[in-house]
C-alpha positions, -999 to 999 in steps of 0.1 A, spaced: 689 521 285 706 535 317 725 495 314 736 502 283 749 540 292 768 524 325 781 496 302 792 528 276 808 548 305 828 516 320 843 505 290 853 542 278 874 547 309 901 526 297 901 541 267 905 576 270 941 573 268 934 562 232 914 580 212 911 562 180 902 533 192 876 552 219 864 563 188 857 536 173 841 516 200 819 549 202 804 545 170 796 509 174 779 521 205 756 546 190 750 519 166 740 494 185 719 519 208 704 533 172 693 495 169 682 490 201 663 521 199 649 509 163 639 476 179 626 491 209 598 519 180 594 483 166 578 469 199 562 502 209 540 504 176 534 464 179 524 469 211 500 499 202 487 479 175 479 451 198 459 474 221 439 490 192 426 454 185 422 449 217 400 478 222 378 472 187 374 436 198 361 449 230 338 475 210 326 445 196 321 424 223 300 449 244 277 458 208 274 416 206 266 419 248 240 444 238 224 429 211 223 394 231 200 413 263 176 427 235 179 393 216 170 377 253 140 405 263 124 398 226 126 361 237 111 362 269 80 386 254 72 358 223 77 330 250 50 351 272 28 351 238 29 313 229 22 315 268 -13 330 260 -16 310 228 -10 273 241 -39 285 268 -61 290 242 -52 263 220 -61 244 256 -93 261 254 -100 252 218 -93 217 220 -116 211 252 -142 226 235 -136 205 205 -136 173 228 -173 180 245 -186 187 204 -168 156 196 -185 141 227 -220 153 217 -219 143 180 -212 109 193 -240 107 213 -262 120 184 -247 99 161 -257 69 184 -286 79 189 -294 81 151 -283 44 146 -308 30 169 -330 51 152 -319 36 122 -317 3 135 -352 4 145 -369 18 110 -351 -6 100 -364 -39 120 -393 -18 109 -387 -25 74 -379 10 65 -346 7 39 -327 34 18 -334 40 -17 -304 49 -27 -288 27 -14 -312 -5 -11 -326 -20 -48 -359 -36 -49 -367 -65 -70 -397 -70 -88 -406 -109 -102 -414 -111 -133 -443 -138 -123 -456 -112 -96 -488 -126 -82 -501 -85 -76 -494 -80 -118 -514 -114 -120 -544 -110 -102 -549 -72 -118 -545 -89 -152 -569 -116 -144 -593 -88 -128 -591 -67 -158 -599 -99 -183 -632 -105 -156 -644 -69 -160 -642 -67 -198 -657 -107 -197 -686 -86 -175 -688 -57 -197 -695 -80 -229 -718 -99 -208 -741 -65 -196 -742 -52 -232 -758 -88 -239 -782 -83 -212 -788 -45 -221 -798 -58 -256 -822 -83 -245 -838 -59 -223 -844 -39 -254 -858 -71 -272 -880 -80 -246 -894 -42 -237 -899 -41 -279 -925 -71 -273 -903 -93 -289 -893 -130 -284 -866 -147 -273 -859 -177 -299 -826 -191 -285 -828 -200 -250 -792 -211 -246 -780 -176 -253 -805 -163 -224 -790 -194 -202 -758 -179 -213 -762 -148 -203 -782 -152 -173 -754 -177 -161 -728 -149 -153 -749 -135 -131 -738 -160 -100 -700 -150 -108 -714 -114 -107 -726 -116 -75 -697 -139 -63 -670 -113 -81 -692 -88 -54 -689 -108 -30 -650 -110 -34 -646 -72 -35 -666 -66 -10 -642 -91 8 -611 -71 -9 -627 -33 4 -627 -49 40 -593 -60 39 -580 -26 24 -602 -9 49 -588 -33 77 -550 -25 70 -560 9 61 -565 13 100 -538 -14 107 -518 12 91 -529 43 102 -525 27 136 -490 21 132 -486 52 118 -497 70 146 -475 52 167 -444 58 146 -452 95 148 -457 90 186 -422 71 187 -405 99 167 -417 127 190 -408 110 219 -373 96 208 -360 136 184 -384 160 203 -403 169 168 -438 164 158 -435 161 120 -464 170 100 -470 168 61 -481 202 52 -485 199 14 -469 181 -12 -431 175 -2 -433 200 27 -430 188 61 -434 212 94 -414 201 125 -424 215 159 -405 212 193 -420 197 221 -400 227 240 -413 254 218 -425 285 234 -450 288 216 -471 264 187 -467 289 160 -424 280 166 -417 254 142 -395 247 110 -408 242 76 -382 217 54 -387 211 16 -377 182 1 -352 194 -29 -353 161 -46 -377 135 -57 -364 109 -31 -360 135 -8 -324 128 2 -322 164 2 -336 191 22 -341 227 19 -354 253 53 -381 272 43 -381 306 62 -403 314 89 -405 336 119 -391 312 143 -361 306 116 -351 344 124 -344 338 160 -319 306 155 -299 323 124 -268 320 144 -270 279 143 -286 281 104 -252 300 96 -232 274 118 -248 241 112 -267 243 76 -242 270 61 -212 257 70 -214 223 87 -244 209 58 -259 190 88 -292 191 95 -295 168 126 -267 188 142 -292 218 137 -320 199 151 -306 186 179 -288 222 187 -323 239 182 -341 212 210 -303 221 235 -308 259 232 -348 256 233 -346 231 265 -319 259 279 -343 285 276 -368 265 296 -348 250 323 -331 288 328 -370 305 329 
């Protein structure tokens, strides 16, 4: 601006002899000082403009600031809780690992088991189907026994009669018939002999058995921990060989005539393991888990005593 007045005051000194023409050049002066000054509002209010944006934008840029640090703090506090999460996720799955671990073990132990009833001659039921011949020599030999007992029944009521005959002081006219009746009586006594042959050999595998029996029982205590006992009809009593005491022990019904299923009776020692009936029969629907977590906490309390 003070250019522009110098330029004015130069170029008016030669003029002032002239004053049209000073004038004139006067006016297009002011007129090109109205447009400079025109220009000049122009700039200011671009340049105001400019430095409200400026400001809003950096308004904005320190409420985005803001919201970033509390977006950051929230951040660090969730990473801090999946912190304490994944550690007990960690805990979780090493526990899952050791249950995993010990089912296995059962669940090996119950195939030898298996395997041995087996080799026994144990099977399934369900899942193992029994043939039967039609020619079975057992269905023979009772048919033939029953035909010799009703053979011996006609032949006593022949007897009986002629006992009657002959206590009547009568006669006996046809001797064949007394020859025929009198006859049997060698196949009687060798029939008795024959069953008295059979009752030996029942009796004989009747101990055979009971032996075996005895030693299964023996095998079963010593392999699961449990003495099984048949208390009545489809009831069996299982007591630990780490029970405190010999009234502790577990009564099972079976549910089912081929008592695939079992049902636990309740008894006073069935109070103080509810925690495992809830875990392992309620939920789980295992009952050698709960057996074999019964004899664990049962040896615990013994080993800890």
């Amino acid at each position: 601006m003070r250019s522009i007045l110098d330029s004015f005051e130069n170029d008016m000194s030669p003029l002032e002899n002239s004053p049209q023409l000073a004038l004139q050049v006067h006016e297009d002066m002011v007129q090109n000082l109205q447009a400079n000054c025109a220009e000049m509002e122009v700039q200011l209010s671009q340049t105001l403009e400019e430095l409200g944006n400026q400001k809003e934008r950096a308004e904005m840029l320190d409420i985005e600031l803001k919201i970033l640090k509390s977006q950051t703090g929230t951040v660090d506090q969730s990473f801090f809780v999946s912190s304490d999460e994944l550690n007990a996720l960690r805990l979780k799955v090493e526990e899952l690992v050791m249950e995993r671990s010990q089912l296995e073990d059962d669940k090996k132990n119950l195939e030898m088991q298996l395997e041995k009833l087996t080799l026994q001659g144990h099977y399934d039921q369900s899942k193992t189907k029994v043939l039967h011949l039609s020619m079975n020599p057992t269905s023979l030999a009772k048919e033939r026994l029953k035909m010799e007992q009703q053979q011996l029944q006609e032949e006593c009521q022949q007897l009986q009669e002629l006992v009657r005959v002959l206590e009547g002081g009568g006669s006996i006219t046809n001797k064949s018939e007394v020859a025929g009746c009198l006859q049997p009586s060698q196949e009687i006594s060798d029939l008795k002999k024959k069953l008295e042959s059979s009752e030996l050999r029942n009796q004989r595998l009747k101990e055979v058995f009971q032996t075996k029996i005895q030693e299964f029982r023996k095998v079963c205590y010593t392999l699961t921990g449990y003495r099984i006992d048949l208390t009545t009809e489809n009831q069996y009593r299982l007591t630990s060989m780490y029970a405190e005491h010999k009234s502790d022990c577990l009564i099972f019904k079976a549910s089912n005539p081929s008592r695939t299923k079992m049902q636990l009776l309740e008894t006073e020692f069935s109070h103080t393991v509810r925690e495992l009936i809830d875990l392992h029969l309620l939920q789980q629907d295992s009952i050698p888990v709960f057996l074999s977590s019964v004899t664990l906490d049962l040896f615990s309390r013994q080993t800890i005593t």
